[in-house]
PDB file of N, CA, C and O in Angstrom:
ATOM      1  N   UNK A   1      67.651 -58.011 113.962  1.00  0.00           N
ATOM      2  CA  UNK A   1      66.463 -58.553 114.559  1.00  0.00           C
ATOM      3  C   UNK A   1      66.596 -60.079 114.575  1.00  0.00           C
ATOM      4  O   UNK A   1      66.873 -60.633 113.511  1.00  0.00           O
ATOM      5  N   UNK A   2      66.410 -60.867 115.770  1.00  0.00           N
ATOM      6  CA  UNK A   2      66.349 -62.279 116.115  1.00  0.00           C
ATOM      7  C   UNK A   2      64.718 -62.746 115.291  1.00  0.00           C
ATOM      8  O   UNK A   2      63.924 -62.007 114.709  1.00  0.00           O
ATOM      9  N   UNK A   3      64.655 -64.229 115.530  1.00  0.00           N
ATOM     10  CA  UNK A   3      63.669 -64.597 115.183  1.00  0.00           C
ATOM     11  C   UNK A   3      63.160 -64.589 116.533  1.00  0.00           C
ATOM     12  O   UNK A   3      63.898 -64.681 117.515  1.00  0.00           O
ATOM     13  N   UNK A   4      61.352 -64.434 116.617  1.00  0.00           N
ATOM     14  CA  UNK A   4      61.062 -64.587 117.984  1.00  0.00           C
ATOM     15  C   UNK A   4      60.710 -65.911 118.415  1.00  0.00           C
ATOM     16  O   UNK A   4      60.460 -65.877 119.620  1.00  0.00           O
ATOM     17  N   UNK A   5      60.559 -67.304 117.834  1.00  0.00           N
ATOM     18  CA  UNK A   5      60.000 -68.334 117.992  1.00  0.00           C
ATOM     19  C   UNK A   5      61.266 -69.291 118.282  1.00  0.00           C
ATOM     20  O   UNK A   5      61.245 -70.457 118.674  1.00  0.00           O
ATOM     21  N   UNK A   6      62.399 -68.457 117.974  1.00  0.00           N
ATOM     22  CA  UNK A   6      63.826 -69.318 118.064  1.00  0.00           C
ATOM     23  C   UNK A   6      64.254 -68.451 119.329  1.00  0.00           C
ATOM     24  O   UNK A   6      65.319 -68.891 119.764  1.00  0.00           O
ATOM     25  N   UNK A   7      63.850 -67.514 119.966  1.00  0.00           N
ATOM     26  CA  UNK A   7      64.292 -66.489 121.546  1.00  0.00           C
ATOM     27  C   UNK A   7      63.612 -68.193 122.664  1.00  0.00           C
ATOM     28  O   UNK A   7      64.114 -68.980 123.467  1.00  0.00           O
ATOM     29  N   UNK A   8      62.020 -67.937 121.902  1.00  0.00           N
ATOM     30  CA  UNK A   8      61.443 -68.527 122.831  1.00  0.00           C
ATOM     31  C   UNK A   8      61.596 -70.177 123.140  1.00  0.00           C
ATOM     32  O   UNK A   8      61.112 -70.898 124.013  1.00  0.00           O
ATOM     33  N   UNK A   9      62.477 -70.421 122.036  1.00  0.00           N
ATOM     34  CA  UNK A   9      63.444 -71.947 122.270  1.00  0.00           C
ATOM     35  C   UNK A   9      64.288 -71.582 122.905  1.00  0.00           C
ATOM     36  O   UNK A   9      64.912 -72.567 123.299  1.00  0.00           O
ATOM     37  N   UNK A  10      64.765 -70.564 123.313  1.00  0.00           N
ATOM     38  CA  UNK A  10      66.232 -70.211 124.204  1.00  0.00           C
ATOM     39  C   UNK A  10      67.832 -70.274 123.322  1.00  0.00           C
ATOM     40  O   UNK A  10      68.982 -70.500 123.698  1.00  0.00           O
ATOM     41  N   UNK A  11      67.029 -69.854 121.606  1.00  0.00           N
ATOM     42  CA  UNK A  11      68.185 -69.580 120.741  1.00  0.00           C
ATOM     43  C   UNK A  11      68.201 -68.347 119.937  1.00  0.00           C
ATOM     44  O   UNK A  11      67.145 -67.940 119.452  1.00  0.00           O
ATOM     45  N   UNK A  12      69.270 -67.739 119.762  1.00  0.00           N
ATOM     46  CA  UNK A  12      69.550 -66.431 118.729  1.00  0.00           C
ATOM     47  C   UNK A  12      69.861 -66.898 117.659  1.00  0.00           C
ATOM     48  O   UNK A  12      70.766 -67.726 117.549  1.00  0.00           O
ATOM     49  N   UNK A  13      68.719 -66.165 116.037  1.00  0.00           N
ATOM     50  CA  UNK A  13      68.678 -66.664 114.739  1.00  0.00           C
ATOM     51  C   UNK A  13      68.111 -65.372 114.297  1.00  0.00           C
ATOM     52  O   UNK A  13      66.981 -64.938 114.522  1.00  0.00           O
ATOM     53  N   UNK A  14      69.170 -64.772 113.564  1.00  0.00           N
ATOM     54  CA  UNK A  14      68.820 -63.890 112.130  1.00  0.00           C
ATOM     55  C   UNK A  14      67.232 -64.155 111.833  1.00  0.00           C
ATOM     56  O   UNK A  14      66.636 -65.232 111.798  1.00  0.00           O
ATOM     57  N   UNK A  15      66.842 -63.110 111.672  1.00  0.00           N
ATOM     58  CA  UNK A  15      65.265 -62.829 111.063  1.00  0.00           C
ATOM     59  C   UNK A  15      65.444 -62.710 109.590  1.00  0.00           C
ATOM     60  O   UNK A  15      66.150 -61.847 109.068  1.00  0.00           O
ATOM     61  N   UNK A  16      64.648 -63.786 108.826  1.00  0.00           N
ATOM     62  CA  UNK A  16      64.910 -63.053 107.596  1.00  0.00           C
ATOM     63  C   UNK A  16      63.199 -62.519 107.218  1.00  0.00           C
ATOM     64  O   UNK A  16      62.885 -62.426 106.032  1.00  0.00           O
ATOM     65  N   UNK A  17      62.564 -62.316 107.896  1.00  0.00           N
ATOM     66  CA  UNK A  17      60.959 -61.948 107.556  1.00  0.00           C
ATOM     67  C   UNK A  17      60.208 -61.492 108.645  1.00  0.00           C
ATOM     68  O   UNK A  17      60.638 -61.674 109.784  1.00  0.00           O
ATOM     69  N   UNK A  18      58.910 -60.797 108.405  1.00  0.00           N
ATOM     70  CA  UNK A  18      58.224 -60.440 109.443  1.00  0.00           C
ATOM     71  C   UNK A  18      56.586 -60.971 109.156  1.00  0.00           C
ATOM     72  O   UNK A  18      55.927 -60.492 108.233  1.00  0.00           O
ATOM     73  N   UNK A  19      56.164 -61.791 109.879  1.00  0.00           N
ATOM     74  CA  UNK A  19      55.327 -62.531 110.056  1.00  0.00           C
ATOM     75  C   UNK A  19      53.666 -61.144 109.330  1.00  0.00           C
ATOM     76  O   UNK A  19      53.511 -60.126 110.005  1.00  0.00           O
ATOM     77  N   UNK A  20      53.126 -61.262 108.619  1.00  0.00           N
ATOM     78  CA  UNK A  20      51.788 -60.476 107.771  1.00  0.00           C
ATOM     79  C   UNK A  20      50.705 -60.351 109.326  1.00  0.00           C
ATOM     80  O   UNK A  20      50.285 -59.357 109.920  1.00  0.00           O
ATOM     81  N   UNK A  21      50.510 -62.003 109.623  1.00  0.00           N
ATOM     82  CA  UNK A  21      49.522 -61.451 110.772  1.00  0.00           C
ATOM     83  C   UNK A  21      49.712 -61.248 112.001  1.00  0.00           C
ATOM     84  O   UNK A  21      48.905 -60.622 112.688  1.00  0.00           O
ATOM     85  N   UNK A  22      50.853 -61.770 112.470  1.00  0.00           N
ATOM     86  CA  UNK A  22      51.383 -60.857 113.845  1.00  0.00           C
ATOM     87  C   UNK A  22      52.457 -59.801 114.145  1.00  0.00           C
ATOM     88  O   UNK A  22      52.568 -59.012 115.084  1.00  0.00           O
ATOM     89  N   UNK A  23      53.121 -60.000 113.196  1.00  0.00           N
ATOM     90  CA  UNK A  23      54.058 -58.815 113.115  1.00  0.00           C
ATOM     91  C   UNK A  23      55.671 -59.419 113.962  1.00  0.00           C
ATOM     92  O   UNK A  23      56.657 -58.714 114.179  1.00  0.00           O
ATOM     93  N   UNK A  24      55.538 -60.642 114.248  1.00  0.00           N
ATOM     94  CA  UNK A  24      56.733 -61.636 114.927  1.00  0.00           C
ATOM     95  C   UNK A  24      57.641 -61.449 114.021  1.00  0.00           C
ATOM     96  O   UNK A  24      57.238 -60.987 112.954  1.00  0.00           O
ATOM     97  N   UNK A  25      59.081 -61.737 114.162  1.00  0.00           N
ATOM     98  CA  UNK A  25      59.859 -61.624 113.386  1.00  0.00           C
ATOM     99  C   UNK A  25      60.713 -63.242 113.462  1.00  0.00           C
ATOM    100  O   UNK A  25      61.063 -63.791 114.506  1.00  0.00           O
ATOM    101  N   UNK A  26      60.966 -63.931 111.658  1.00  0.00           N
ATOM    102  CA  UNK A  26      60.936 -65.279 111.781  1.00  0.00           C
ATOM    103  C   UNK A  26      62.029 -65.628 110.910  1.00  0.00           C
ATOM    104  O   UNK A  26      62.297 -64.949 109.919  1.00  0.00           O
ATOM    105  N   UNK A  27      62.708 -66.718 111.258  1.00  0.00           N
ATOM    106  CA  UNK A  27      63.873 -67.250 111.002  1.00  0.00           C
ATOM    107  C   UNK A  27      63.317 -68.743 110.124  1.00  0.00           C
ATOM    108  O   UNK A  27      62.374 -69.475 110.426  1.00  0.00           O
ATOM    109  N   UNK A  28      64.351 -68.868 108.869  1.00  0.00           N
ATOM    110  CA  UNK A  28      63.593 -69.958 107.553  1.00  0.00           C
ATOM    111  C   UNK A  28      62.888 -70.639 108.058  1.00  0.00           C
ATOM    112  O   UNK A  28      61.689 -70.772 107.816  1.00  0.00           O
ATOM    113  N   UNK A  29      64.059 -71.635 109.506  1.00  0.00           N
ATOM    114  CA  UNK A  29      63.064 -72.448 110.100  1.00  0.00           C
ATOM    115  C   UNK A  29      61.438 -72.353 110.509  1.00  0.00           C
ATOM    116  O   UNK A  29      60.716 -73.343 110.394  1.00  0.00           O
ATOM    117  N   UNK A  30      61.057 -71.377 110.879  1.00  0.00           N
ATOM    118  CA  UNK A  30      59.740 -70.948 111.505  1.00  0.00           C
ATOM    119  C   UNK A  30      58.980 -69.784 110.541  1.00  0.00           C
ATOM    120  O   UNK A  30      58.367 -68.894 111.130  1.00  0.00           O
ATOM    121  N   UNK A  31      59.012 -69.784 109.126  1.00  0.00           N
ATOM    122  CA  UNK A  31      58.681 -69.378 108.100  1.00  0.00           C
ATOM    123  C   UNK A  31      57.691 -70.048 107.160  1.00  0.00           C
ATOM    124  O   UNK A  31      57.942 -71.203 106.815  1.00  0.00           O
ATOM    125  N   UNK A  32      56.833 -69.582 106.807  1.00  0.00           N
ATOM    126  CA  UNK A  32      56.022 -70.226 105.709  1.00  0.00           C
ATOM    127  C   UNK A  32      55.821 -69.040 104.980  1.00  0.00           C
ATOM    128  O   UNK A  32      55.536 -67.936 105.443  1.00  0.00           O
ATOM    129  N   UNK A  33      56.037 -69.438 103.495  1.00  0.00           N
ATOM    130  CA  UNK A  33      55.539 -68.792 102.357  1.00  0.00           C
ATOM    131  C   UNK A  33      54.526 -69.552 101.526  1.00  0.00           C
ATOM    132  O   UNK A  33      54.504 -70.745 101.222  1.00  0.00           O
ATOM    133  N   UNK A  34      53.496 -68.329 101.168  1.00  0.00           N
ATOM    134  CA  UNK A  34      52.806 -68.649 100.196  1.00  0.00           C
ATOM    135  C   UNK A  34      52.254 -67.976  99.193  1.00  0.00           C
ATOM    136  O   UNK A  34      51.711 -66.949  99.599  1.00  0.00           O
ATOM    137  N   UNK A  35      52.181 -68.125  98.163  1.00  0.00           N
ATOM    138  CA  UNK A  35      51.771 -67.096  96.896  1.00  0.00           C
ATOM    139  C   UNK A  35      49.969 -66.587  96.924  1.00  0.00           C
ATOM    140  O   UNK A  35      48.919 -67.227  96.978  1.00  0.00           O
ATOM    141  N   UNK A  36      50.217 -65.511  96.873  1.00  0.00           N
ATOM    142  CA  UNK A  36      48.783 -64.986  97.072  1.00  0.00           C
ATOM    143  C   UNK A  36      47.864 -64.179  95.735  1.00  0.00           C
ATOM    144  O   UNK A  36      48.600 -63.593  94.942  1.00  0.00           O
ATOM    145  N   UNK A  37      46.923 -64.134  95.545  1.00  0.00           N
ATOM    146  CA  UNK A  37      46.840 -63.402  94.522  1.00  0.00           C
ATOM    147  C   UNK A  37      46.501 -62.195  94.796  1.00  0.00           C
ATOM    148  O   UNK A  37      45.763 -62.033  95.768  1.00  0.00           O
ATOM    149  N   UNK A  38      46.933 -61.050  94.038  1.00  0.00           N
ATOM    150  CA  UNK A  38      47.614 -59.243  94.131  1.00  0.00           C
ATOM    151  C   UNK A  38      46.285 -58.829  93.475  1.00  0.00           C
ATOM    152  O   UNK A  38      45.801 -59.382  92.487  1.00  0.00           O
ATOM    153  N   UNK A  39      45.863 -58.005  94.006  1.00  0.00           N
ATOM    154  CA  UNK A  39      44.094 -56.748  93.902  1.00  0.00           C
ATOM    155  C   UNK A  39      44.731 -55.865  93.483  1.00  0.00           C
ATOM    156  O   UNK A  39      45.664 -55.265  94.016  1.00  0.00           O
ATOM    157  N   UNK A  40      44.278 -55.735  92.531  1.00  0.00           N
ATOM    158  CA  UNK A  40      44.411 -54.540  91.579  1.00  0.00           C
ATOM    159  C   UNK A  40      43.247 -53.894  91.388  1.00  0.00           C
ATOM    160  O   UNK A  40      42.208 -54.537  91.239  1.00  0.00           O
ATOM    161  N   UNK A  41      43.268 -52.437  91.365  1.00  0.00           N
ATOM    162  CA  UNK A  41      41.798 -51.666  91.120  1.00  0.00           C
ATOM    163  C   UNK A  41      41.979 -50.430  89.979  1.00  0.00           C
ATOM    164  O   UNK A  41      41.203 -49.475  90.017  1.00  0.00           O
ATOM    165  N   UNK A  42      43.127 -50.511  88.888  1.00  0.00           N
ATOM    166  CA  UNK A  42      43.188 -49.713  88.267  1.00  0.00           C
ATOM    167  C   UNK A  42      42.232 -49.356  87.439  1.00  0.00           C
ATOM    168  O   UNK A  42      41.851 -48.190  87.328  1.00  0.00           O
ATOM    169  N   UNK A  43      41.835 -50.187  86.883  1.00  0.00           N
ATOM    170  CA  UNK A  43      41.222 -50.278  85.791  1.00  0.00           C
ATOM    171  C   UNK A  43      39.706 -51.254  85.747  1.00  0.00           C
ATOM    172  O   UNK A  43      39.845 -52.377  86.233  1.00  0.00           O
ATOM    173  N   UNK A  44      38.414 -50.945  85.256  1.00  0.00           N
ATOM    174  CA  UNK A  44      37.211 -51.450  85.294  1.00  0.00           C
ATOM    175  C   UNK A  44      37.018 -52.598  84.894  1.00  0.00           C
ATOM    176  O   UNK A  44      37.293 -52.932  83.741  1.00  0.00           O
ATOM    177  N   UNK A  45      36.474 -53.461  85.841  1.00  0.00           N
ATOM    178  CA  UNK A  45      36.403 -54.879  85.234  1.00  0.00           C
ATOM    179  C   UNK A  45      37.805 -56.098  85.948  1.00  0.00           C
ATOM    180  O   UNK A  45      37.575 -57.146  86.551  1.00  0.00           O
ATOM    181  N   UNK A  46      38.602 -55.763  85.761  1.00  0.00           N
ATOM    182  CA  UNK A  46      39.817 -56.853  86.104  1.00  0.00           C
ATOM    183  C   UNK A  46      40.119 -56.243  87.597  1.00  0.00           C
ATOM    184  O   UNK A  46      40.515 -55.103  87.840  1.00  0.00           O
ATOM    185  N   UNK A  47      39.821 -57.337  88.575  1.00  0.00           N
ATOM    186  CA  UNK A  47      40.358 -57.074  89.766  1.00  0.00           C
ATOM    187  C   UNK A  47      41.417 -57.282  90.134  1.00  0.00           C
ATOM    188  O   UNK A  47      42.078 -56.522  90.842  1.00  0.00           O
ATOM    189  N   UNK A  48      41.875 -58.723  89.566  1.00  0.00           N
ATOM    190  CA  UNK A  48      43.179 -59.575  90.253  1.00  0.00           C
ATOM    191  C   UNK A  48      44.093 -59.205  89.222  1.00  0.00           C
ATOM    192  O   UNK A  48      43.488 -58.725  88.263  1.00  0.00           O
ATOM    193  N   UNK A  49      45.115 -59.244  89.094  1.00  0.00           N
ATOM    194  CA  UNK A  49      46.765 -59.181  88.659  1.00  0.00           C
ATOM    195  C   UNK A  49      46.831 -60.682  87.945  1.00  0.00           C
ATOM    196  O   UNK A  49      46.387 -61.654  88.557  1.00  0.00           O
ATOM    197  N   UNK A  50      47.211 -60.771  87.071  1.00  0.00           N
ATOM    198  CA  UNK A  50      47.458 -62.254  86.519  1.00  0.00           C
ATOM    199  C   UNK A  50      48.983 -62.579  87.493  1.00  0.00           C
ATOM    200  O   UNK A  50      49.205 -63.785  87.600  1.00  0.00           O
ATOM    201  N   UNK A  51      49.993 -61.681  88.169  1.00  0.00           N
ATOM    202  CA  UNK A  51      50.825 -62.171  89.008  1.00  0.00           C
ATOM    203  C   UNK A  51      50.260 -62.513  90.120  1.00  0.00           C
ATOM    204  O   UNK A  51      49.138 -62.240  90.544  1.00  0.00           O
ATOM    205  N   UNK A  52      51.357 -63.314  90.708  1.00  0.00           N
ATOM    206  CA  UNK A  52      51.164 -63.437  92.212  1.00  0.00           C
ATOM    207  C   UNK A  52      52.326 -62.968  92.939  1.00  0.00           C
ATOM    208  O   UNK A  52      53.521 -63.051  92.657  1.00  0.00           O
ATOM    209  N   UNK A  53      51.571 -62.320  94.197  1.00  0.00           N
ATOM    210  CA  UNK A  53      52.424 -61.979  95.616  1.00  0.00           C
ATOM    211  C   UNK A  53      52.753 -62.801  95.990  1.00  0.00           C
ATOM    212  O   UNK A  53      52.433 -63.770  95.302  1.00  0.00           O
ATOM    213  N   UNK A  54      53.758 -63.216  97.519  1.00  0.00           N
ATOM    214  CA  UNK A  54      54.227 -63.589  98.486  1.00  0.00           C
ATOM    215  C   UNK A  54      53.719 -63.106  99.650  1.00  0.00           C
ATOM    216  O   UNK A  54      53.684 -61.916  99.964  1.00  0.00           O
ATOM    217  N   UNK A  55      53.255 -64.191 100.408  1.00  0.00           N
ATOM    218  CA  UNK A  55      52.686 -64.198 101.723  1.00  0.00           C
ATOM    219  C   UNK A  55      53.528 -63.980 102.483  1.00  0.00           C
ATOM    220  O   UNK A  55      54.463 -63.458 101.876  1.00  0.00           O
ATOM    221  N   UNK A  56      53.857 -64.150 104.106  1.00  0.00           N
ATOM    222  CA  UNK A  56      54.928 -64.214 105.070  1.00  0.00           C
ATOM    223  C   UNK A  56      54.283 -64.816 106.272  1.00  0.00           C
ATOM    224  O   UNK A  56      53.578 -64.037 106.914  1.00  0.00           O
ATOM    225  N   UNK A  57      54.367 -65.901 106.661  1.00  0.00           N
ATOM    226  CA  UNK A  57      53.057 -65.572 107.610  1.00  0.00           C
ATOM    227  C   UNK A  57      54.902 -67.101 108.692  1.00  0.00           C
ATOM    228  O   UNK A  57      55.771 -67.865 108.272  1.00  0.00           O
ATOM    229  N   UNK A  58      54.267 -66.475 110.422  1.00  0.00           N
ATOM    230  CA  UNK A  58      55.096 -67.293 110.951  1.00  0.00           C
ATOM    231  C   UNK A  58      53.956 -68.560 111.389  1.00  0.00           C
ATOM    232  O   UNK A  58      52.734 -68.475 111.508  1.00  0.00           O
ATOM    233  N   UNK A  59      54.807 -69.670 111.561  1.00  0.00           N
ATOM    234  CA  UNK A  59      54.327 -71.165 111.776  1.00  0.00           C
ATOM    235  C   UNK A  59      52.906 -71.214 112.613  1.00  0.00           C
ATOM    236  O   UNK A  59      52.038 -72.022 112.285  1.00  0.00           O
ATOM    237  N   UNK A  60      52.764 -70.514 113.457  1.00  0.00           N
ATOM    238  CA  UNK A  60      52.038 -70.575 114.374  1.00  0.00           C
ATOM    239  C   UNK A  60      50.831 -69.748 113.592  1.00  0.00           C
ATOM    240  O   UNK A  60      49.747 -70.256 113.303  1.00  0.00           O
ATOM    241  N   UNK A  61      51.143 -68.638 113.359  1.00  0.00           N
ATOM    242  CA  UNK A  61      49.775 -68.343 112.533  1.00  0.00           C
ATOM    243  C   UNK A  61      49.548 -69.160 111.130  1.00  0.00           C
ATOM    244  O   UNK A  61      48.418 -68.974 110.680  1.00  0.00           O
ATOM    245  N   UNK A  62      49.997 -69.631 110.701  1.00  0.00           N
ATOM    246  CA  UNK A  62      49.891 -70.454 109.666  1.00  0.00           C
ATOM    247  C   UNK A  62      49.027 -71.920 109.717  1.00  0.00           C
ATOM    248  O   UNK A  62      48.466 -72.486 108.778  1.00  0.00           O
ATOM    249  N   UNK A  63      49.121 -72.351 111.193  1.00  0.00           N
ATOM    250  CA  UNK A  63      48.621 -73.179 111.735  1.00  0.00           C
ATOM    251  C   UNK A  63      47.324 -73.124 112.089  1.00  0.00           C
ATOM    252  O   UNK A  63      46.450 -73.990 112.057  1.00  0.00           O
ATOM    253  N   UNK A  64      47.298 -71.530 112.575  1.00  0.00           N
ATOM    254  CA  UNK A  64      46.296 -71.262 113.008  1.00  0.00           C
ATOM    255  C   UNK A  64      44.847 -71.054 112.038  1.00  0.00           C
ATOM    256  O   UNK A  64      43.755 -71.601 112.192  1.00  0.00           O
ATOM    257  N   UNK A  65      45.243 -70.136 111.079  1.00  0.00           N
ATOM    258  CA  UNK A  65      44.636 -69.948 109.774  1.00  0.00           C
ATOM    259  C   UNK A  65      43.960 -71.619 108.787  1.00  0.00           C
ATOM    260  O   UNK A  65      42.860 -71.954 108.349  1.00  0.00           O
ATOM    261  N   UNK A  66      44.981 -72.090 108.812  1.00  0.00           N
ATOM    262  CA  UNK A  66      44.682 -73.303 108.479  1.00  0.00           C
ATOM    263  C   UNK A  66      43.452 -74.773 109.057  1.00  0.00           C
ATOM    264  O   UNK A  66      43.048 -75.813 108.536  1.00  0.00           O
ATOM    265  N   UNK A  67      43.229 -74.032 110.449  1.00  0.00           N
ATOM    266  CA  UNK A  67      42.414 -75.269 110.962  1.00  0.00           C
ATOM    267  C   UNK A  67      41.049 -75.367 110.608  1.00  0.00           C
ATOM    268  O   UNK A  67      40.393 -76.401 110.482  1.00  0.00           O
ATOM    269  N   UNK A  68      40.536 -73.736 110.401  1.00  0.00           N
ATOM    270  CA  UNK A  68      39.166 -73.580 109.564  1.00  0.00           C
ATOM    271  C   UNK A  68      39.204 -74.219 108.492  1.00  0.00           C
ATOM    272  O   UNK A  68      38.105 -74.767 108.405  1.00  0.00           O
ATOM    273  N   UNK A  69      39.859 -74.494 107.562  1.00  0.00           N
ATOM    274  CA  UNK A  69      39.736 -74.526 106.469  1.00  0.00           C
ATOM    275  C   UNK A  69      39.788 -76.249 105.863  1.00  0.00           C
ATOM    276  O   UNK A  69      39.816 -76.419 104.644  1.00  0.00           O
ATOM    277  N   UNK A  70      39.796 -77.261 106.654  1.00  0.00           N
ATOM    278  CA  UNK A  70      39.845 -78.368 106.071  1.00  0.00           C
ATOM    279  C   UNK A  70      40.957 -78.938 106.011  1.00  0.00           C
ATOM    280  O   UNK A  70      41.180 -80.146 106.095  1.00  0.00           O
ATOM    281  N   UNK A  71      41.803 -77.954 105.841  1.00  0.00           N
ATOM    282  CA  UNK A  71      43.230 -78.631 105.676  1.00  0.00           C
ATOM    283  C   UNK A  71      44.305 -79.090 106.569  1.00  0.00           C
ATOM    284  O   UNK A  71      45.403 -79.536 106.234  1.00  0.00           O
ATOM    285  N   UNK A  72      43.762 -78.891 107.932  1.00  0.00           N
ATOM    286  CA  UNK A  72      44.867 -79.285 109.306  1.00  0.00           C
ATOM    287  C   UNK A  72      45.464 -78.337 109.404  1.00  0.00           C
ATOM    288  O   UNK A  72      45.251 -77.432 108.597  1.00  0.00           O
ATOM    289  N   UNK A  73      46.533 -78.166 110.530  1.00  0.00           N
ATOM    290  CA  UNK A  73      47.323 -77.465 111.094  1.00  0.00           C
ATOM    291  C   UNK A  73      49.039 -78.143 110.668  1.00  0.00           C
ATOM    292  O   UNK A  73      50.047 -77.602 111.122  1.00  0.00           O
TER     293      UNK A  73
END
């Protein structure tokens, strides 16, 4: 699988991820990670996981997500 944000530059690049909210497939360059915190419902009372997950999200949704929030694109 290519990355799709490196097709649409008019280049072929190994995918190493698949984008959480669109389902794009993304190459380091056009990658953002971020640590999320993991829901847990085993047990009464403690929701969250004292670990954290890994996000996947590609540039463009990352951008996108981000403009609500105060923090820029």
């Amino acid at each position: 699988m290519h990355c799709y944000d490196c097709y649409r530059e008019g280049t072929e690049t190994p995918a190493v991820a698949v984008c959480v909210d669109c389902g794009a497939a993304v190459c380091p360059r056009h990658l953002h990670s971020e640590s999320e915190p993991v829901r847990e419902s085993m047990s009464t009372g403690r929701v969250w996981s004292p670990g954290e997950g890994r996000r996947m999200v590609c540039l463009v949704c990352h951008g996108s997500t981000r403009k609500g929030d105060g923090q820029g694109g």
